[in-house]
N, C-alpha and C positions, 0 to 999 in steps of 0.2 A: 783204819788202814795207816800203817809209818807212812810215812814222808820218804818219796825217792827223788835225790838230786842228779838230775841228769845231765850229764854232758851235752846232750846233742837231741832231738827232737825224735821220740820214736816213730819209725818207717810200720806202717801196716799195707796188708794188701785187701782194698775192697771187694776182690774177689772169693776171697773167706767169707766174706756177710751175703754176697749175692748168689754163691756158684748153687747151692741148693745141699749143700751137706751141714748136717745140724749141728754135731760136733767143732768142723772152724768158724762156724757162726757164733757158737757160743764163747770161743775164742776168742772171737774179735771183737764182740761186745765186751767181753771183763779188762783186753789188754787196752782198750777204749776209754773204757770209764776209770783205768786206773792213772794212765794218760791224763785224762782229762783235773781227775782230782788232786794230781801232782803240780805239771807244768803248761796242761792248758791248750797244749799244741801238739798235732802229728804231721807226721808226711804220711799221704796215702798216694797207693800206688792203682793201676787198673781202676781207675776212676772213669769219668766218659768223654773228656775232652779230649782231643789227637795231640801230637807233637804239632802236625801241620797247622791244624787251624790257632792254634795257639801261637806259631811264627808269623801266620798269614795275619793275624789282628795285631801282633808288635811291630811286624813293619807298618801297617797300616797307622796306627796311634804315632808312630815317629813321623813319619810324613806329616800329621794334621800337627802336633807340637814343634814341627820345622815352619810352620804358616809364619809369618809376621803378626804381631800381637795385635794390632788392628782389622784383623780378619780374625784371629782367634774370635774377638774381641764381640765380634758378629752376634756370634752364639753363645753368647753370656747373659741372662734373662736373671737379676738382682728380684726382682720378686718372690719367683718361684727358690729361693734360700736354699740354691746349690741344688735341686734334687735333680734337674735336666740338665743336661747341654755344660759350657765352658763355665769354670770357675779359676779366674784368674791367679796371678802370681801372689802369694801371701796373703790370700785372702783366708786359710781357713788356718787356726791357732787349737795347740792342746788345752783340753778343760785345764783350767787354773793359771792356765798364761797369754798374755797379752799377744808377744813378738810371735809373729806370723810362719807360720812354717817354708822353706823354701822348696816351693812346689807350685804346680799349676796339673788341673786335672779335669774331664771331663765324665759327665755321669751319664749313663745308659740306664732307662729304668725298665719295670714292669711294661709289655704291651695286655690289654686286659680288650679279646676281640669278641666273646663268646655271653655280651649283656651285663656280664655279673656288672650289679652296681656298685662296684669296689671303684668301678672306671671312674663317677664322678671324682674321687680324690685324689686320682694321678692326672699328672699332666701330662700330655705328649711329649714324647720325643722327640729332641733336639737331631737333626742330621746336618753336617756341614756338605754343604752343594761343591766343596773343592773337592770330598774325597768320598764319594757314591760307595767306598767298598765299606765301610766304618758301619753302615747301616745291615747289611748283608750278616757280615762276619759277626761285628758284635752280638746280634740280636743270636746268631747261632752258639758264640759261646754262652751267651748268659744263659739261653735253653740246658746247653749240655753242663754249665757250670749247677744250676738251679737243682736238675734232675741226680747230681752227683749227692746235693746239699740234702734232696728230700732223704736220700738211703744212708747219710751219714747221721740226719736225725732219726729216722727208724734204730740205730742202732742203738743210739742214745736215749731214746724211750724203755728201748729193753730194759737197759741197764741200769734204767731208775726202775723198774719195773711196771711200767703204765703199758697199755696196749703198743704193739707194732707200730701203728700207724695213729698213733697221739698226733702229732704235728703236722700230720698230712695236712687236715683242711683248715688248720691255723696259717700254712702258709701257701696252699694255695691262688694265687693271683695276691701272695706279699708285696712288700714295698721293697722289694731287694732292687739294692744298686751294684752295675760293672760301674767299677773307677780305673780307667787306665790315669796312669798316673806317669807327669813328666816331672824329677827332683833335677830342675837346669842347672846347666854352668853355671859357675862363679867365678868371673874373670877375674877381679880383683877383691877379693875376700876380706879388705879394709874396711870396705864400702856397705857392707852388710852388717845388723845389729851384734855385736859379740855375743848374744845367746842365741843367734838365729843357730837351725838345724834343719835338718829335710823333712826330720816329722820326729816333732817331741815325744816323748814317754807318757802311753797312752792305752785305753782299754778300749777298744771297738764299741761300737753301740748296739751292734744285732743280734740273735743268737746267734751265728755261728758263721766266720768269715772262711773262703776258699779263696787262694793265694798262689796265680800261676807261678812259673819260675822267674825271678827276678832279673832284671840284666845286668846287674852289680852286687857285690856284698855291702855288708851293712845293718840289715836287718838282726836286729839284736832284741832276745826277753829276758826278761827280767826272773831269777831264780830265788826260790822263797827266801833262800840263805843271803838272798840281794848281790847275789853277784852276775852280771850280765853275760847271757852266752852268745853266740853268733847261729843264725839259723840260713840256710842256705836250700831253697826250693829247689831239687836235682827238676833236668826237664821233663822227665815222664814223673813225674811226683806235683801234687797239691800238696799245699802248709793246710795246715783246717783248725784253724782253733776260737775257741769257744768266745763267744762276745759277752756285753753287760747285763743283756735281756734274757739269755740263757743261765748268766750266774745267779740273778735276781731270781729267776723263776726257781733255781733247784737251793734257792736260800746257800748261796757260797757251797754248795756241795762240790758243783762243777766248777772251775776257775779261768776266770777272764784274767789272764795274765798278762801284766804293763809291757810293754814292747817298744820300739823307738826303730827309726833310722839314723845311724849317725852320719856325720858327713863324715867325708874321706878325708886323708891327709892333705894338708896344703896345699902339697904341688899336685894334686889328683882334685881338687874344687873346680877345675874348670873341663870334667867330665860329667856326662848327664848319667843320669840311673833312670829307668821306666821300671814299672812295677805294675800290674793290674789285679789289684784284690775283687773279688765278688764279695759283696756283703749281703747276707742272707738273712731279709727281715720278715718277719710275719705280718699278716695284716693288722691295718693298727686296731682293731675291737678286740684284739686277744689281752685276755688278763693275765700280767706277768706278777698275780698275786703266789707266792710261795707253795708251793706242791706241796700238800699235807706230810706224805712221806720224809720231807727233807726238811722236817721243820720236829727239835726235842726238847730233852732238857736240858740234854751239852749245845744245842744249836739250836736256839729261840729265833724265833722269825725277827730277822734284822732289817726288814724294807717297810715302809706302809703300801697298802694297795693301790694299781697305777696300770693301764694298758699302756700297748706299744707305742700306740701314738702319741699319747700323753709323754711317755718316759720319751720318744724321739724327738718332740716339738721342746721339751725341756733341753738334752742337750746340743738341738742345733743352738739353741739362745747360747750354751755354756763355750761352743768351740768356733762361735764370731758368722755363722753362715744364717744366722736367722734374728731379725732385729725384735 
């Protein structure tokens, strides 16, 4: 397949893959996987999260990152290596660099109520006692984000050609994390390292990240031709694009494309940006050893063999959240 350089991030609607007509199904897996093997990202549209609840949790995450840092500060548990609760200012950095990203963010993870013994390896959920609704709303987006994630990998099973429902119960009761994410002010932009940014140039960890709309531009990927485009979440649209664990599995067929935030101009650093990506991981026993199909002679298997948890516990060490 050529190579398409695209301007702008292709819009699909996931109502072609769900409505029950075979024809825009098979549509929407080919403009999918061609999507995917280009630039790595879409917008989809008729997803299952509301406009509403998606405002009702931004307001909600701005209130909890308006707390004083010493009450953030509460719900910050350094052992558990960022997977619950507050992870403080500059605390997490891109694989390969030191200086800290300018951010602070909090993780909402899997609740696992029904025995499965996946439970021993999650830790509970972190809830802050100031704002009772963070527990409520979050736990309802990640549901309708998660159930959005299982029918956009269904799609992507097709399109490699594997059954339907290949990743169903690889990620049932996953390690998928909500990260509402607060990129703060910068009063005085002196005072900060010259390489600092809001989040370095970087490739997600999981198969496949969902990206509500942003409250600022910024968010920019990286195109093969290496020239940076601007990607902009409309509100009724998810960004969805493809994580490490997914490009690993399909041996670089599908592409985890570099992305960043940049900061804003000068006299715009002492505005905040929020952002809340869902990241959509499998559970960690799943082998993200190379799918026999997406491994030839022009495309020799480039990874050695490694589960999710392994490859996850590997790059919390690389991006400073796990000692």
């Amino acid at each position: 397949m050529a190579d398409i350089l695209y301007d702008q991030v292709p819009s699909l609607d996931l109502a072609d893959f769900t409505g029950g007509d075979p024809e825009k199904k098979k549509k929407f897996v080919a403009a999918l996987g061609e999507a995917y093997n280009n630039i790595g990202f879409v917008a989809i549209r008729n997803h299952f999260l509301t406009d509403e609840l998606s405002a009702r949790l931004y307001d909600t995450i701005k209130r909890f990152f308006a707390l004083p840092d010493d009450v953030k500060k509460k719900y910050e548990v350094p052992e558990l290596a960022g997977q619950r609760g507050y992870i403080g200012k500059g605390k997490e950095h891109a694989k390969g660099r030191n200086t800290g990203d300018l951010k602070e963010f909090y993780h909402v993870g899997q609740e696992v109520t029904d025995g499965d013994p996946i439970k021993k390896e999650d830790p509970d959920n972190i809830w802050p006692d100031e704002l009772p609704a963070l527990k409520e709303t979050g736990l309802e987006v990640y549901q309708r984000l998660e159930k959005t994630g299982i029918y956009m990998l269904r799609a992507i099973a097709l399109y490699l050609g594997l059954p339907e429902n290949y990743f169903d119960n690889k990620v049932h009761h996953g390690n998928s994390i909500l990260r509402p994410i607060h990129y703060y002010p910068i009063e005085n932009p002196d005072a900060v390292p010259p390489d600092a940014v809001r989040a370095a140039e970087h490739g997600d960890i999981n198969l496949i990240t969902l990206l509500m709309g942003a409250s600022a531009d910024g968010l920019q990927v990286l195109r093969r031709d290496g020239k940076w485009i601007p990607i902009t979440a409309l509100p009724e649209q998810l960004v969805v694009n493809v994580g490490d664990m997914l490009e690993r599995l399909t041996n670089k067929k599908l592409k985890s494309t570099i992305h960043r935030v940049v900061n804003p101009p000068r006299h715009l650093m002492n505005t905040p940006r929020y952002s809340i990506p869902f990241f959509m991981h499998p559970r960690s026993e799943m082998d993200l050893t190379a799918l026999p199909g997406c491994v030839d002679a022009n495309n020799p298997k480039r990874w050695p063999d490694i589960t999710a948890g392994e490859f996850l516990n590997q790059r919390l060490k690389e991006i400073g959240l796990k000692k």
